[in-house]
N, C-alpha and C positions, 0 to 999 in steps of 0.2 A: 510597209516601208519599202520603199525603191532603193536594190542595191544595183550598183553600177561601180564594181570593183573588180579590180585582177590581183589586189595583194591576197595570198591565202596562207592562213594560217592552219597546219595539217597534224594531226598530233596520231602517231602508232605509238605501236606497247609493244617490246619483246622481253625474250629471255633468248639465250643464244643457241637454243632449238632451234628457232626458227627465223636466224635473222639473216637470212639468205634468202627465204621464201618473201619477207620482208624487203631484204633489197632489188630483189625485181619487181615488186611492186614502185618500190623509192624509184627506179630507172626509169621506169613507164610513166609514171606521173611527169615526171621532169622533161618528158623526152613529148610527150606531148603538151606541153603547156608552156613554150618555149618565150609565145609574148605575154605570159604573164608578168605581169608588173615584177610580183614578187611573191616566194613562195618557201616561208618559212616552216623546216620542219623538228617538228620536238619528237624523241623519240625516249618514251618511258622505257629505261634502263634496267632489265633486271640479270644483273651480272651478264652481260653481254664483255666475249673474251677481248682485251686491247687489236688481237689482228682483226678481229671482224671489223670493230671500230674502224679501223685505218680503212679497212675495204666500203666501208658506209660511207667514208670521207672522200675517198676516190671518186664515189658516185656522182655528189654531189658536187661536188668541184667542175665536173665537166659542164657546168652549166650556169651561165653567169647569174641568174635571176635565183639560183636556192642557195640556202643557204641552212644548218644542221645543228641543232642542238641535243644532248642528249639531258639528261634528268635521271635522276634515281627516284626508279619507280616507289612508291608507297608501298608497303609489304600490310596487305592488309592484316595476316593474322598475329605481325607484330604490333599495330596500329590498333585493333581490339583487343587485343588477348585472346585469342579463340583461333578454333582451330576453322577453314573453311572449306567447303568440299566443291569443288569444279565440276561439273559435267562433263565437260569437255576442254581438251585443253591444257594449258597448266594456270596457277591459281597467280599467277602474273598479270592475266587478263583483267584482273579486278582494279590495276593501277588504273583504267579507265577512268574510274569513278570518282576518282580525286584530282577535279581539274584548278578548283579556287586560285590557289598559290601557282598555277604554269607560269600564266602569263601578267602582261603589264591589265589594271584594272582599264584604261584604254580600250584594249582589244576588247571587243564585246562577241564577234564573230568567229568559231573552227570549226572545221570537219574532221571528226574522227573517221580514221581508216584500219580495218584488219591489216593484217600483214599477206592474208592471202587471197587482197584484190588484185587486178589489174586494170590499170588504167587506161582505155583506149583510146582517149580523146581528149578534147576539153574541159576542165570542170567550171567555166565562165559562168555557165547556165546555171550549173548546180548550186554555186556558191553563191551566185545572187540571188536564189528562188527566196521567194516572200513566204515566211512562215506562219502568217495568217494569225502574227498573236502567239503561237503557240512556241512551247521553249527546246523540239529538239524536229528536225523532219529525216524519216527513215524511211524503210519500205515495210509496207505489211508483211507479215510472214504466215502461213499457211501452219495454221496451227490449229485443232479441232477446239469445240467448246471448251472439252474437260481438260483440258490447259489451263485455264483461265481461273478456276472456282481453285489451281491450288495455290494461286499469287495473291488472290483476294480479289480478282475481278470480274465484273459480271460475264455472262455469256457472248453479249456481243461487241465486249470492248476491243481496242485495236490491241492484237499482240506484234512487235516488231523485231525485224532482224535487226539487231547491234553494231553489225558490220562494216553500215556504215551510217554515220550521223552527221549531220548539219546543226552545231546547237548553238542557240543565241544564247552566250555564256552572260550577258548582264542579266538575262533573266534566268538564269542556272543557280545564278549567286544571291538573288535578290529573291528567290525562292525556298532560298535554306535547301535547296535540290543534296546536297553531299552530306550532311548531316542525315537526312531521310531516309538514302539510301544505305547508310550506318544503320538507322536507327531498324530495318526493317533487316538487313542483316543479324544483329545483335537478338532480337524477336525471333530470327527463324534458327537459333542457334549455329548460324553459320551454314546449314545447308537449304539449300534454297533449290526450287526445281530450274532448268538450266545455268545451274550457276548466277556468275553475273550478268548474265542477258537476262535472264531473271529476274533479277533485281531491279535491275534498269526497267521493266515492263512492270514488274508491281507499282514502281513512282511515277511515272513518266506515261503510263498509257493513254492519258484523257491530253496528255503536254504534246502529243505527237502528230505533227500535219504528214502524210502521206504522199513521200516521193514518186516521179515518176520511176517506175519497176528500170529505165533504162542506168541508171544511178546507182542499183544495185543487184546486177544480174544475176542474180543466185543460179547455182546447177539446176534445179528443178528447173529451171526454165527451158534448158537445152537439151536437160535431159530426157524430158517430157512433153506429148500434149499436152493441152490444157486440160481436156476431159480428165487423159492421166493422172495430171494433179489433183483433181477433185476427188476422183477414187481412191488416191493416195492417203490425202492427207485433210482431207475433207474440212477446209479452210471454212471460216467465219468472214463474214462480209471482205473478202478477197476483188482483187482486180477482175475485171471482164477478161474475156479471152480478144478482145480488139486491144485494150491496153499490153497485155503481152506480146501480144504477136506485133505491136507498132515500137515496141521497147526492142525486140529481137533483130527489127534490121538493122540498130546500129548502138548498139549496147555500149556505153562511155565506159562505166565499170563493171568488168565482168568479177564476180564474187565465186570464189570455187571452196564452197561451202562442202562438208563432207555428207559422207551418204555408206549405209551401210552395203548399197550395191554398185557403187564404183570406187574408185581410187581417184586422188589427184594428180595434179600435172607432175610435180615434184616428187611422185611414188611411183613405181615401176607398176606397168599396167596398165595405164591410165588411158580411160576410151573418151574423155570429155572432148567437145566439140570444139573448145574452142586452144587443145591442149600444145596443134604446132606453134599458136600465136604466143604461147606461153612463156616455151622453149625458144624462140627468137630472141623474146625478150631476157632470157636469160643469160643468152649466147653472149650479151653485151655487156655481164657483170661480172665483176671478179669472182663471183663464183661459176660461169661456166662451163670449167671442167668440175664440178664435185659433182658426183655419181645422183644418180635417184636413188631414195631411200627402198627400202624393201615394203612389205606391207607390212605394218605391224598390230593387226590386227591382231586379237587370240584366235586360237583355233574353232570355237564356238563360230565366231562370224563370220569365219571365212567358211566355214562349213554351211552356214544361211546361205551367203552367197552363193558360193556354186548351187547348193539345189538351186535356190529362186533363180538361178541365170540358166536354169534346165527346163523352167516353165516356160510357159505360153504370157509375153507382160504384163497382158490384162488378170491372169491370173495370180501369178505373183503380186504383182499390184495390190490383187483385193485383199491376197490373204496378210501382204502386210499393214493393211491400212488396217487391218484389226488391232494390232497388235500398236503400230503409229498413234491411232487417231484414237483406240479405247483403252485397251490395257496398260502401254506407259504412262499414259497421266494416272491411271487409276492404282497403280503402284505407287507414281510419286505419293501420291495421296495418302497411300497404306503406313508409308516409311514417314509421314508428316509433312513431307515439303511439299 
């Protein structure tokens, strides 16, 4: 199907950790996409404070074309009765997965966005990519085989980053898609390996057409060659290193994904590349006087760190792509998820 549209319908998820990191994303998006038609954003609500609210309002206001609703996120483990265990994160993130009831049955088109994207450009392109039939388009993620065998999927099925999605929600809903995703929660007793990115890749693997990498620029892209990444993280049918490197000159959303050997923009320390364009964009939001956070890593990882930032990278590298690409999943495995 041929889309030729600028109304976007944009859906994040907080909790009031991080709805600051959130609203410099909400400013970026807005600040570049200024002839869109129109650019409706829902924001899953999980107790996010009244002043923040006002400051998300602020945002959005400066701009005739958006427009902000909030939603009370689904609390998934009052929604099953069960308790669930996050990877990463807080377990907020799982309101993702409950999109049926957002919007009007009309709407068949949104993109989901993390809260710790940045928007650097247009999403015209994005949002009218043809999804080939298929019901969500993300970018691959760089995930080894033994990932795979502990969601239930074969070897060389697509694993993707959640960060950011383009999903044709008539066929989301017309697939029992939110039930499945229950239903596979409910089965893995509520811990699942990556949490809800997890989950989302147990149902959704074979549903997912493959964005271009510029859509969603993960750090591994900037933080690394491409060789790097392979050593790293020794992906399953992954992009070429021409598609990276053609994604890299002009990256729409850059995605600052963590890593247990750097910090992000919003943490003290932070060596990412793309980390002044960050803080610009913050400069323009009612939060930018709140301070950078500290690191709050435990002392365990931040003691990895410094050694591995003592190696030589290709060494460090290797020695963690053991531990990346075999031992974490073979743990997940041990503990069942």
């Amino acid at each position: 199907m041929k889309y030729q549209d600028s109304t976007y319908n944009i859906v994040y998820a907080t909790d009031d950790s991080f709805v600051s990191t959130m609203g410099v994303s909400i400013d970026s998006l807005l600040k570049n996409n200024k002839n869109a038609k129109k650019i409706n954003l829902i924001v899953l609500n999980t107790d996010i404070s009244k002043k923040n609210i006002e400051k998300l309002f602020r945002i959005v206001n400066k701009y005739e074309n958006g427009s902000l609703k909030l939603i009370d996120a689904v609390n998934i483990e009052k929604k099953l009765s069960l308790n669930v265990e996050q990877d990463r994160g807080s377990v907020s993130q799982y309101a993702r997965l409950f999109l049926n009831d957002i919007f009007d049955k009309k709407i068949n088109r949104i993109l989901y966005l993390d809260c710790d994207t940045l928007i650097d450009g247009s999403i015209y392109d994005l949002w009218n990519t043809d999804l080939h039939g298929k019901i969500i388009g993300a970018l691959k993620d760089a995930f080894s085989k033994y990932y795979r065998k502990n969601i239930g999927l074969n070897k060389n099925d697509i694993m993707f980053n959640s960060g950011v999605m383009l999903i044709d929600l008539e066929k989301w809903r017309n697939s029992n898609i939110e039930q499945k995703l229950m239903n596979f929660i409910i089965q893995h007793k509520g811990i699942v390996q990556q949490g809800d990115q997890g989950v989302l890749n147990a149902i959704l693997s074979k549903e997912v057409y493959p964005l271009n990498p510029q859509y969603n620029f993960v750090s591994i892209f900037s933080d690394y060659t491409y060789e790097q990444i392979l050593l790293y993280r020794h992906p399953v049918k992954f992009y070429s290193k021409k598609q990276i490197e053609q994604a890299a000159v002009k990256p729409i959303i850059i995605h600052f994904t963590s890593s247990i050997f750097t910090n992000r923009p919003w943490e003290e320390d932070c060596k990412n590349l793309y980390l002044t364009k960050w803080l610009e964009y913050k400069s323009e939001t009612p939060w930018k006087n709140e301070p950078l956070r500290k690191d709050g890593r435990g002392p365990i990882k931040k003691s990895i760190k410094l050694i591995f930032g003592l190696l030589p990278i290709s060494l460090s590298l290797y020695v963690a792509s053991i531990f990346q690409a075999y031992l974490r999943p073979i743990k997940n495995s041990l503990r069942g998820i």
